[in-house]
C-alpha positions, 0 to 999 in steps of 0.5 A: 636845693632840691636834686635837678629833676632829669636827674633824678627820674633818670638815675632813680626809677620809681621801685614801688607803687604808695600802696605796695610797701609791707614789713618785708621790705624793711631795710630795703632802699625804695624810691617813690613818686606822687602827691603830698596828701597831708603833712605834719611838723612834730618839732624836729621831724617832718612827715608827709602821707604821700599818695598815688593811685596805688595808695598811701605810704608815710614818709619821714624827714629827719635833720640828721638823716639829710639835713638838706632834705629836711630843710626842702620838706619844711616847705612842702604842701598839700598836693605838692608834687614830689619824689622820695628816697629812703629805706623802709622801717618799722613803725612799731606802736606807731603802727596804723591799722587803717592803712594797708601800708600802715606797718612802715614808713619811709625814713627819707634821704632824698626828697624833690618837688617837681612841681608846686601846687597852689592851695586846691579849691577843696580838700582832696578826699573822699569827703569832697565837696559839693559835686558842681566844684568836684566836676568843675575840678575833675582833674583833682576830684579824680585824685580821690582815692576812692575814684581812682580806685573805680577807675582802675576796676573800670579798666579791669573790666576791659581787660577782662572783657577782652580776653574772654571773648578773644579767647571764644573765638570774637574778633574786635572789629570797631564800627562808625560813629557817624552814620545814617540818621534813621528816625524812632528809638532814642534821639539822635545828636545831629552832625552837620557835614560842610563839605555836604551843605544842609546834610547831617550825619547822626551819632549812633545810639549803637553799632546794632546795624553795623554788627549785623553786616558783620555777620552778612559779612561772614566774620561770625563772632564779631565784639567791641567796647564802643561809645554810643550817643543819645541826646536823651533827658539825664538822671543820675543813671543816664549820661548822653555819651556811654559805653557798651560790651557789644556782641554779635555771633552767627548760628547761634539760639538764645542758649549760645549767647546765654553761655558766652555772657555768662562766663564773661560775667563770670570772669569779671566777677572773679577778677574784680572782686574774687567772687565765683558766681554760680551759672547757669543764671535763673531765667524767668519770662517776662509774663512771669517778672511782670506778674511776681514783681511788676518789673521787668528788671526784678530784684530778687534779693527778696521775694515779696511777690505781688499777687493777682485779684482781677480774677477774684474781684470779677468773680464777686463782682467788685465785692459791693466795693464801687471803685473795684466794680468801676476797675473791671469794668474796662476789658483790659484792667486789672486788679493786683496787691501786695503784702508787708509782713507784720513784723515791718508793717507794725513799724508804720504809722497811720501818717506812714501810710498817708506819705505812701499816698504822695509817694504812688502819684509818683507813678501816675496813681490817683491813691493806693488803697490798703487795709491793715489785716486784724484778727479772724482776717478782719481788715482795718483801717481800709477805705473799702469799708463795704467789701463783701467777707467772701471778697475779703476772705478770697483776697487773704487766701491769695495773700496768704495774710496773718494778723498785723500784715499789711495789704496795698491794692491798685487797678487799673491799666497793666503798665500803672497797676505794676509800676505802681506796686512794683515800686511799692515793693522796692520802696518798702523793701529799701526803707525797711532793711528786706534787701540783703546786702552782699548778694549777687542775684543774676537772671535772664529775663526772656520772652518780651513782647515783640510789640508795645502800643504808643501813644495813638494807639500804634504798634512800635517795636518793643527793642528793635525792629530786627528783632525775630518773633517766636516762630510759633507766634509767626501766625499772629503777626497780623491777627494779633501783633500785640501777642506776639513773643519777640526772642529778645532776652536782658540779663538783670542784677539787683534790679538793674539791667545790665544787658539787653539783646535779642535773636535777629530775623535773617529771613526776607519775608518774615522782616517784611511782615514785621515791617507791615505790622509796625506800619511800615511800607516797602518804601518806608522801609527801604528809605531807612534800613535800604543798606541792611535789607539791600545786604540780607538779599546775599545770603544773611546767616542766623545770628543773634547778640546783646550788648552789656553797659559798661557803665552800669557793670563798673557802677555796680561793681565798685559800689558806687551810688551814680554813674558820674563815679565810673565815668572820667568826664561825665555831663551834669543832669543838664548835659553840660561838661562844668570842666570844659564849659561844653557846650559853647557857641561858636563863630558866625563864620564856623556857621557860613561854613556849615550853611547853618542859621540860628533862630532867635 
C-alpha cells in the first residue's frame, strides 16, 4: 500500500527540484514530486527517471531498503504521477555524463503514486511526434523538457522586463482589449455587444492610442506586457493573439527611447543567457539598410552587400544589353547585383544556378540574371551575351569582383529589385554556412518613410498616422509626401525585428497636414480618432514609445525554430486551437441574443 496522499504532502515537503541534486548532497534525506519519464527493472531493483520541470533525477528501489516500496514501483508506469523519499548517493562508475544530476541517485525508502496515467498518445520527449498530435495534447507535449524550459526563459523576460522599467521610473498601467473599431492597419477581430444590438467592439491590435492619452494624461513613463489581436493570414511566425513590451515616455527624442530599450535588451541578455552585450547598438538609416542589404530588418552577421548599377548601366546606356536598356527606361527603376565569392560559388552547379531561377518568382521576379566572372574579368555563363567591356568592365569595379565570383542582377521597381536580391543574399548565405552562429548582431534602423503608396497609387501612413515627420521635411508634406522622413525607428537582430516605435505629433496643425496628406478630411478624421484629437486640445506633451515582441524575443532567446515553442496555446496556420476545438458554432439562441444572422 502507497502512503495516503495528505499524508504524505503534508508531513513531507518537497526538499529539492529533479534537476537540483549534486554530489554534495550525498547522505542527505531529500523529498521529490513529479512524473516517471522511464523505468527500468534490472532483476531485483527497480529504477525510475523522475522529471519536473527542474530536470531529471534517477531513483532506485531496492527490496531491502522498503520492501513495500519496491513492491508499489513494480507497478509504476511512464508519466505516472509519484512522490519519492530517500538519501542521496553516489553513482560511482554508473555515473551519467548527459545529466546534469547525473552523479547521484536516490536510494528510495518511501514511494506514492498520486495519480495513475494511461499510456500517452506519444512519447514524452524532445523527439515528439508529429505537431498536429502535440498541440492536440498540449497539456503533455508541454511536459517536454525543452518546452518547459522555453517557457521558464519566457517568464524571465517578464520578470526581467518588469524590473527594469519599474526601476526607470514606468508605472504599469494596463489598457483595454475591447475598444473602438477604427479601419486601416491590420484587421481587426469584431465583438458584437448584446446589450447594444448590431454594435461591435473591435480587439485591439495595440493599446498605441490608449498610451498616448496616457501621456495627455500626465502619467509621463507609462508600460505594459499586454495581449494584442489581428485577424491576419498565419505563418510560422505569425499567430492571431501575441504579446508585447509597450512603451511610452513623455519629453523624450529618439536618443532617450534608444537608451531605455537598450539596457532592457541589455538585462534580458545577461539574465537569460549571461551574455553582456555591448551598447550603444549600430544605427543605420533606412536608405542605407535598403540600399546595403534590400531589407530593412538586415542580418548583419555577414556583410555581402549588394551594390548599385542604375547609375552606371544609364551611363552606358544598357550597355547594348536590351533588357538593361528596357529597365531604365522607367523613371523610377533600378538596377542592382550582388556577388558570391569564388571560394562558395565554385560549389554551385550550373542546375544550382537554374533552382535559383524558381527560387526569385518567389518574390514576384520574372528570372535573375547572372554571369560567372572568369579570367581578365570576362563573364561566363551570362545571358547578357552582347554587354559592351565598358559596361562590364564599370559593373566589376563596383562589385569589386575576382576570377570565379559569381554576379546575380535584377531591375526593375525598388520593392521587387531589393526583395528579390535581399532574399538572395540571405538565402545563399543559409545554404552555404556565411551566417556565424553565436553572434548577437543588434542595430537601430531609423529614418523610414513617413508614407508608403498602396495599391491605386495613394498615400497610407508606413507605421501610423501618429507618427512625427523629421521637422526639416515638414515643407514637403504637400509638395512631395513620398520624401518625407518619419522619426520612427525598429530595433533588429539577426535579421528579425524585435522592436518597432516612433516620436508621436503632439502638435494639432502638423497632425492635420499629415491627415490631409493621407486623404483624410477633418470629418474623416474626427469619425476615427475624434477622442485622441479631442484629448491633444488639453495641452498633449512631446512624447515617443516602441513596443518590443515578446514572442520574437523569447523565440530568439531560447533558440526555438517557431513561435509555437514560446507561445503555451498557440493556433495552427489556420487559426484553429486543436486543443479546444476553437473555434466552434454556437446555439441559434446565443445568435437571437447577439441579433446576429448567418449566411448561407
Amino acid at each position: 500500500m502507497s502512503d495516503p496522499q495528505p499524508t504524505f504532502l503534508s508531513e513531507l515537503k518537497r526538499s529539492h527540484d529533479c534537476g537540483a541534486l549534486r554530489s554534495s548532497e550525498t547522505g542527505k534525506s531529500v523529498v521529490l514530486f513529479g512524473w516517471v519519464a522511464a523505468r527500468r527493472d534490472h532483476g531485483g531493483c527497480v529504477f525510475i527517471d523522475l522529471r519536473d520541470r527542474g530536470g531529471i533525477t534517477q531513483i532506485v528501489f531496492e527490496p531491502h531498503v522498503n520492501a513495500e516500496a519496491h513492491a508499489l514501483a513494480g507497478e509504476l508506469r511512464n508519466e505516472f504521477c509519484v512522490g519519492v523519499t530517500g538519501v542521496v548517493q553516489e553513482r560511482g562508475e554508473y555515473r551519467n555524463k548527459n545529466l546534469a544530476t547525473g552523479d547521484i541517485e536516490v536510494r528510495a525508502d518511501r514511494l506514492t503514486i498520486f495519480s495513475r496515467s494511461e499510456t500517452p498518445p506519444f512519447e514524452i520527449g524532445d523527439d515528439a511526434a508529429n505537431e498536429t498530435i502535440r498541440l492536440k495534447h498540449r497539456y503533455l507535449d508541454l511536459r517536454r523538457p525543452s518546452l518547459q524550459k522555453n517557457f521558464l526563459i519566457r517568464s524571465q523576460i517578464y520578470q526581467t522586463a518588469r524590473r527594469h522599467l519599474a526601476e526607470n521610473g514606468f508605472a504599469e498601467i494596463e489598457t483595454p482589449f475591447m475598444v473602438k473599431y477604427t479601419p486601416g492597419g491590420a484587421r481587426n477581430f469584431l465583438v458584437p455587444s448584446r446589450m447594444n444590438p448590431g454594435q461591435f467592439y473591435a480587439l485591439a491590435e495595440s493599446p498605441q492610442i490608449f498610451k498616448q492619452l496616457f501621456m495627455v494624461a500626465g502619467f509621463d513613463r507609462y508600460f505594459q506586457i499586454v495581449r494584442c489581436f489581428r485577424d491576419e493570414d498565419l505563418r510560422l511566425d505569425r499567430q492571431p493573439e501575441f504579446t508585447q513590451i509597450d512603451v511610452e515616455m513623455s519629453f523624450v527624442v529618439e536618443e532617450d527611447v534608444y537608451r531605455i530599450v537598450e539596457g532592457l535588451v541589455a538585462s534580458l541578455w545577461k539574465d537569460v543567457l549571461g551574455v553582456t552585450l555591448p551598447t550603444p547598438f549600430a544605427r543605420l538609416t533606412y536608405a542605407d539598410a535598403m540600399g546595403r542589404y534590400g531589407s530593412d530588418k538586415p542580418d548583419l552577421r555577414f556583410d555581402l552587400p549588394l551594390f548599385d548599377l542604375t547609375g552606371a548601366v544609364r551611363k552606358h546606356e544598357g550597355g547594348s544589353v536590351e533588357l538593361l536598356r528596357a529597365a531604365i527606361a522607367g523613371p523610377t527603376n533600378i538596377v542592382k547585383g550582388w556577388k558570391l565569392p569564388a571560394a562558395v560559388a565554385s560549389k554551385m552547379s550550373r542546375a544550382d544556378l537554374d533552382k535559383l531561377e524558381e527560387y526569385v518568382k518567389g518574390f514576384g521576379a520574372r528570372g535573375l540574371a547572372r554571369a560567372r566572372v572568369a579570367a581578365g574579368g570576362a563573364w561566363t555563363q551570362s545571358p547578357m551575351k552582347t554587354i559592351t567591356d565598358e559596361l562590364r568592365a564599370d559593373i566589376n569595379t563596383a562589385a569589386n569582383a575576382e576570377e570565379g565570383d559569381l554576379l546575380f542582377f535584377q531591375f526593375g521597381s525598388k520593392k521587387l529589385v531589393n526583395a528579390v536580391l535581399g532574399g538572395l543574399r540571405l538565402h545563399l548565405a543559409d545554404k552555404f554556412g556565411l551566417i556565424p552562429k553565436g553572434q548577437w548582431r543588434f542595430a537601430w534602423v531609423t529614418d523610414f518613410p513617413l508614407f508608403e503608396e498602396a495599391e491605386g497609387g495613394h498615400m497610407v501612413a508606413a507605421h501610423h498616422p501618429f507618427t512625427s515627420p523629421f521637422p526639416s521635411d515638414l515643407e514637403c508634406l504637400e509638395s512631395d509626401p513620398a520624401s518625407v522622413r518619419a522619426r520612427a525607428y525598429d530595433l533588429v537582430l539577426n535579421g528579425n525585428e524585435i522592436a518597432g516605435g516612433s516620436i508621436r505629433i503632439h502638435q494639432s496643425d502638423v497632425q492635420a497636414r499629415v491627415f490631409r496628406a493621407l486623404g483624410l478630411s477633418e470629418e474623416d478624421a474626427r469619425a476615427k480618432f475624434g477622442f485622441l484629437l479631442e484629448a491633444f486640445r488639453y495641452g498633449p506633451p512631446p512624447h515617443g514609445g516602441i513596443a518590443a515582441g515578446v514572442d520574437r524575443l523569447a523565440m530568439l532567446l531560447c533558440g526555438a525554430d517557431s513561435l509555437r515553442d514560446v507561445i503555451a496555446f498557440p493556433k495552427t496556420q489556420k487559426g484553429t486551437d486543436l486543443l479546444t476545438d476553437a473555434p466552434s458554432v454556437v446555439s441559434p439562441k446565443q445568435l437571437d441574443e447577439l441579433h446576429i444572422a448567418l449566411k448561407e
